[in-house]
C-alpha positions in Angstrom: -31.8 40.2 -4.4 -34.6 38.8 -2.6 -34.7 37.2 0.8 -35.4 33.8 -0.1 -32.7 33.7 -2.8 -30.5 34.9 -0.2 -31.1 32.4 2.0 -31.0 29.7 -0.5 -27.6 30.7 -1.9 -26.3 30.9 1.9 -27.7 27.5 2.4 -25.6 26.1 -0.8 -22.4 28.0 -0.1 -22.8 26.0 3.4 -23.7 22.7 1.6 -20.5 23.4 -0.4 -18.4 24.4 2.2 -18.8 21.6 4.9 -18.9 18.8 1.9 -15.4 20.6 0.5 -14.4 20.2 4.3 -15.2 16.6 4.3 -13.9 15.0 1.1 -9.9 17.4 1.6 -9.9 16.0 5.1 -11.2 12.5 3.6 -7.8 12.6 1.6 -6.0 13.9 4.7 -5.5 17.9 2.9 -5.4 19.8 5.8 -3.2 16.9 8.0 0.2 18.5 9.0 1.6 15.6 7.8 1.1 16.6 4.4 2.1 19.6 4.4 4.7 21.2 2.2 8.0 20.0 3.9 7.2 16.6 3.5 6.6 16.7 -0.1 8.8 15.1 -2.4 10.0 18.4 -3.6 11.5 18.9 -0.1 13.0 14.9 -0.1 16.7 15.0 -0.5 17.8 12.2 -3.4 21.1 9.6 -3.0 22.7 9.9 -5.8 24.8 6.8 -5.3 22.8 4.2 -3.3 22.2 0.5 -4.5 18.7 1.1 -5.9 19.3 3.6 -8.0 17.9 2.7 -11.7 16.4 -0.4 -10.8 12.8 -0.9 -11.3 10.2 -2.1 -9.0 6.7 -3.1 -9.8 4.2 -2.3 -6.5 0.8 -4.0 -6.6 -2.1 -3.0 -4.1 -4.7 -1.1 -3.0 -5.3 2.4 -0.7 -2.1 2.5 1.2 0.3 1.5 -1.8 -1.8 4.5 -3.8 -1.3 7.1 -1.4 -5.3 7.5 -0.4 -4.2 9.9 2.6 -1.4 12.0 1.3 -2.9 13.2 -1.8 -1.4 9.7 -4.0 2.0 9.7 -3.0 3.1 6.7 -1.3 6.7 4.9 0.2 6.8 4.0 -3.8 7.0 7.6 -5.3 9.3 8.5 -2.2 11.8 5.6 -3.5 11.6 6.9 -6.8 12.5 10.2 -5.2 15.5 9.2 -2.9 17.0 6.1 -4.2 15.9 6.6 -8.4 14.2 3.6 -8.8 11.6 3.2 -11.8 8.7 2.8 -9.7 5.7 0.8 -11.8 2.7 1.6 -9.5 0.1 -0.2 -9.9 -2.6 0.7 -6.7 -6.1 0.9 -6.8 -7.8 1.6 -3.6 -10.8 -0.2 -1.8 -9.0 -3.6 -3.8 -8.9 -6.8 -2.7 -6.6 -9.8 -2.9 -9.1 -12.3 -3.5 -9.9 -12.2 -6.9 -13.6 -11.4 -6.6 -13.6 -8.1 -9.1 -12.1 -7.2 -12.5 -9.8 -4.9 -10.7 -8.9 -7.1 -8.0 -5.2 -7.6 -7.1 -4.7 -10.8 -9.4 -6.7 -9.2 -12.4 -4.9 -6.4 -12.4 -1.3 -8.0 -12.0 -2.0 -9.5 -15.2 -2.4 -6.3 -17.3 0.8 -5.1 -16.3 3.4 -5.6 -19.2 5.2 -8.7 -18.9 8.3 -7.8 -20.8 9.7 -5.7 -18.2 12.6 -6.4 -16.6 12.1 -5.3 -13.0 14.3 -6.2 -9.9 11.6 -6.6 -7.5 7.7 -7.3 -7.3 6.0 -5.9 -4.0 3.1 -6.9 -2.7 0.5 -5.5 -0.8 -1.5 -7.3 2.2 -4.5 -5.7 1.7 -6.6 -4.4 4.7 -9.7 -4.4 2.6 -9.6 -8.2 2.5 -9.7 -7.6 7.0 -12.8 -5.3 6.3 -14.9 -7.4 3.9 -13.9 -10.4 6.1 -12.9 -12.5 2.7 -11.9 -16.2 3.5 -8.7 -16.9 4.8 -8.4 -20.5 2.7 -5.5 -22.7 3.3 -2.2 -22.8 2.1 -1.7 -25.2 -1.0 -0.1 -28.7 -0.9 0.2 -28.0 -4.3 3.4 -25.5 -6.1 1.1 -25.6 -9.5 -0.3 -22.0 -10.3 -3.4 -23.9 -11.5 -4.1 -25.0 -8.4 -4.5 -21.9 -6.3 -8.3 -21.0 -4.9 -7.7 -17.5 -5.8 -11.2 -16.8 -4.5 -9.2 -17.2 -0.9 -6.8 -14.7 0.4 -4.3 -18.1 0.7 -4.7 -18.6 -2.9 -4.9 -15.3 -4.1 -1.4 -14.8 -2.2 0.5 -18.2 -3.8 -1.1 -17.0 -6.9 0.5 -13.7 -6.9 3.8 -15.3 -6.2 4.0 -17.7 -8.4 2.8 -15.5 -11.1 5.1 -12.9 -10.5 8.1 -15.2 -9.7 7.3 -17.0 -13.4 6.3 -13.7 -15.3 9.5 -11.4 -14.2 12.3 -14.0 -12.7 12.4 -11.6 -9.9 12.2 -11.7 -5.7 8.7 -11.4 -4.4 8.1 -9.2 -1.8 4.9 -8.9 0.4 4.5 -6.0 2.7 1.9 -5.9 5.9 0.1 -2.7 7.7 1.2 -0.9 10.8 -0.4 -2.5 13.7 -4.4 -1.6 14.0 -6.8 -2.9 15.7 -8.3 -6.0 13.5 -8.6 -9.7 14.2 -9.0 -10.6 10.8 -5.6 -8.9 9.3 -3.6 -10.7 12.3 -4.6 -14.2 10.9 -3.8 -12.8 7.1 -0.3 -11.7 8.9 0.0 -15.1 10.6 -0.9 -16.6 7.2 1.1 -14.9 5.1 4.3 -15.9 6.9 3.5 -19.4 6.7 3.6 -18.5 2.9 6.7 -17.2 3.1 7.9 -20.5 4.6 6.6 -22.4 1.8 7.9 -19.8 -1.3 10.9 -18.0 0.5 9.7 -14.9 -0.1 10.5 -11.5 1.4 7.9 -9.9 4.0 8.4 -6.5 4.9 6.6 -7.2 8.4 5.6 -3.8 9.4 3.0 -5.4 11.9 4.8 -7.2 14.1 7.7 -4.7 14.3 7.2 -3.3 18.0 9.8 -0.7 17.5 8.0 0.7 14.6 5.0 0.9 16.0 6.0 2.3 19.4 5.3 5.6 18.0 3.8 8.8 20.2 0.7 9.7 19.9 1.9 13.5 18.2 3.5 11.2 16.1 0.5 9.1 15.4 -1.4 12.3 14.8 1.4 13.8 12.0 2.1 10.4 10.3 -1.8 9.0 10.2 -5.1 10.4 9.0 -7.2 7.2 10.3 -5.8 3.8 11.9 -4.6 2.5 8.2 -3.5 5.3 6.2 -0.4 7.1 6.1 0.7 10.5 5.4 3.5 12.1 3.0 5.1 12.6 6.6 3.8 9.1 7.3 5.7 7.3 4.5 8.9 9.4 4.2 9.6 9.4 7.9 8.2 6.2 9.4 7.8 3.5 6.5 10.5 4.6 3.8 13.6 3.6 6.0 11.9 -0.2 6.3 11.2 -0.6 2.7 14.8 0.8 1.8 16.6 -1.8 4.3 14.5 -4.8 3.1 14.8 -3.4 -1.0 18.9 -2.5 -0.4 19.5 -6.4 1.1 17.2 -7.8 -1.4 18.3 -6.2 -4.9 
């Protein structure tokens, strides 16, 4: 083997190597968090709790997906602990407003209609902070017609009502751990004026100060950026919220 073909092959194995290194800790592979003892493998199930067989449709983006632990999110570890059918439907990098074919309120739509589910939650999706969509206002109107669903206000009533009408279940909507962005406080602020309006359930995660009074080891095993959890992440630190609000609600 020649010297330049040495060197060229050294150079790719690099190229490989560092870009392998970046997209597994993209996804958060090497984070202790997601290691093997927080799998779901290693979750221990309740048999007999008062979620067991019910089914629960979950619509968002990133963080309902799983984007930093590898796809599994607080919805697979309910299906895990509690047996709930879990009906996942998660795209990351989604928005709310309805501004795409795979957008929050075009996807909702696909999902089959005929089943009979005991809950519908609801993502408040970040992306809508990062893209900066439009907050809109809050309808005078209880017509699904009505809604601007080019607005994260509309898109939000539209969700509800749709669900509400579609599945004759509770609505829940569910908000990020605190992080540091203007624009998701006023969706948070707006969002509970929604609830106001539709009696719905929020699953406030961001104004929970106990919840987020977390260390910063803690920080470090349960995140892999300021948004997205680990399996540690959702089985430690979010599941036990989302199984209070889901044992009350069902």
């Amino acid at each position: 083997m020649n010297k330049k073909l040495k060197i060229l092959i050294s150079i790719i194995l690099i190229v490989v190597f560092v870009a392998g290194g970046y997209v597994a800790n993209m996804f958060g592979f090497f984070n202790r968090g997601n290691y093997g003892e927080y799998s779901l493998e290693n979750t221990e199930t309740i048999f007999f709790g008062p979620i067991r067989s019910k089914t629960v449709i979950f619509l968002g983006s990133s963080v309902t997906y799983g984007y930093g632990s590898m796809g599994v999110s607080f919805a697979d570890y309910l299906e895990k602990t509690d047996g709930i059918y879990a009906i996942k439907e998660a795209v990351s990098g989604t928005t709310l407003v309805d501004i795409k074919d795979n957008s929050y309120v075009s996807r909702m739509k696909a999902i089959d209609k005929d089943i009979k589910a005991e809950a519908f939650v609801c993502q408040l999706s970040t992306n809508d902070a990062t893209k900066e969509m439009p907050l809109g206002k809050i309808s005078e109107s209880y017509d699904i017609n009505d809604f601007d669903t080019q607005t994260i206000a509309g898109a939000i009533e539209y969700i509800i009502v749709y669900a509400k009408n579609t599945w004759n279940c509770p609505v829940v909507f569910y908000t990020q751990a605190k992080y540091d962005s203007d624009h998701y406080a006023k969706m948070v602020d707006l969002l509970l004026e929604i609830q106001k309006k539709w009696d719905i359930t929020v699953i406030d995660l961001w104004n929970d100060a106990e919840f987020n009074n977390i260390t910063e080891d803690q920080r470090k095993l349960y995140l892999i950026d300021h948004i997205h959890p680990t399996k540690a992440g959702y089985r430690n630190w979010w599941l036990p919220k989302f199984q209070e609000a889901l044992y009350e609600l069902i």
